[in-house]
C-alpha positions as CSV (number, residue, x, y, z in Angstrom):
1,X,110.0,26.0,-14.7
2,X,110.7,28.8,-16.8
3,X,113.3,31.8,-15.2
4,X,110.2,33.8,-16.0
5,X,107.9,32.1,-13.8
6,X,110.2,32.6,-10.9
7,X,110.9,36.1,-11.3
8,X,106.9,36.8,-11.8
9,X,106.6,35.1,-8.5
10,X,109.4,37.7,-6.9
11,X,107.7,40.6,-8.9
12,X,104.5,39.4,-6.9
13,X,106.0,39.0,-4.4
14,X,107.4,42.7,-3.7
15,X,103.8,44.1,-4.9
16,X,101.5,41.8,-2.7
17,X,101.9,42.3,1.1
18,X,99.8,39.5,2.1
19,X,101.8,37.4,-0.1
20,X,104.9,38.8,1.6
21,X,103.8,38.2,4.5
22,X,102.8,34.2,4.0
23,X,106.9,33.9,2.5
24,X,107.6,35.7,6.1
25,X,105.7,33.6,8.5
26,X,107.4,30.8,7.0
27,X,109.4,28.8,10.3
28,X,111.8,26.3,9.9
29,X,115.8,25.0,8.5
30,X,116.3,26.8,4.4
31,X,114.1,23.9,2.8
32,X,111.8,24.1,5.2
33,X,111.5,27.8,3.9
34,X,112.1,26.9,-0.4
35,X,109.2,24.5,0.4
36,X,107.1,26.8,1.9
37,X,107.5,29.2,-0.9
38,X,107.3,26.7,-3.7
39,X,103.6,26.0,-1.8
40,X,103.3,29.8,-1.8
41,X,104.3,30.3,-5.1
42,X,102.4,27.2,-6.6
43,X,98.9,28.8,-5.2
44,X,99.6,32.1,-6.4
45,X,99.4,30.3,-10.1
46,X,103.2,30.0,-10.5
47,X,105.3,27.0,-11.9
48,X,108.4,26.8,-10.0
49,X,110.1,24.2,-7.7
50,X,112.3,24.2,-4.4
51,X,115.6,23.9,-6.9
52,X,114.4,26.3,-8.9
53,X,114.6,28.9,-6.0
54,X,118.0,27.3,-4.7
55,X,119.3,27.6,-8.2
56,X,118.9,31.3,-8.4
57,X,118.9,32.9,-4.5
58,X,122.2,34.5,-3.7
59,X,124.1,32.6,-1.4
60,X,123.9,35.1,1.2
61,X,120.4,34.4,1.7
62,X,120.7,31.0,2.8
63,X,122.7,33.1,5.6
64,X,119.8,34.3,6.9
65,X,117.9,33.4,9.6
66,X,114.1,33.3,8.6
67,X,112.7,32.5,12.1
């Protein structure tokens, strides 16, 4: 995985709703949700992994609660 890659997928990510709103129906623990994406994210054409988006999310988000 390139840094690119990942911040094309979060470039798509903020210009495609239905995109968004796959990342946002996502249910579950944080890698539940970094696995989810990385599914996302490998379907949309982008090369990135579950570390990859651990690696480089502020740590406030793993506050969040994405249920």
């Amino acid at each position: 995985m390139s840094q690119k890659q990942l911040e094309a997928f979060y470039q798509k990510l903020a210009e495609d709703k239905d995109l968004k709103d796959q990342v946002s129906a996502i249910k579950g623990d944080m890698a539940t949700v970094y696995d989810g994406m990385v599914k996302i994210a490998r379907d949309a054409g982008f090369d990135i992994t579950a570390e990859d988006i651990k690696q480089h999310v502020p740590e406030t988000v793993n506050l969040m609660t994405w249920n």
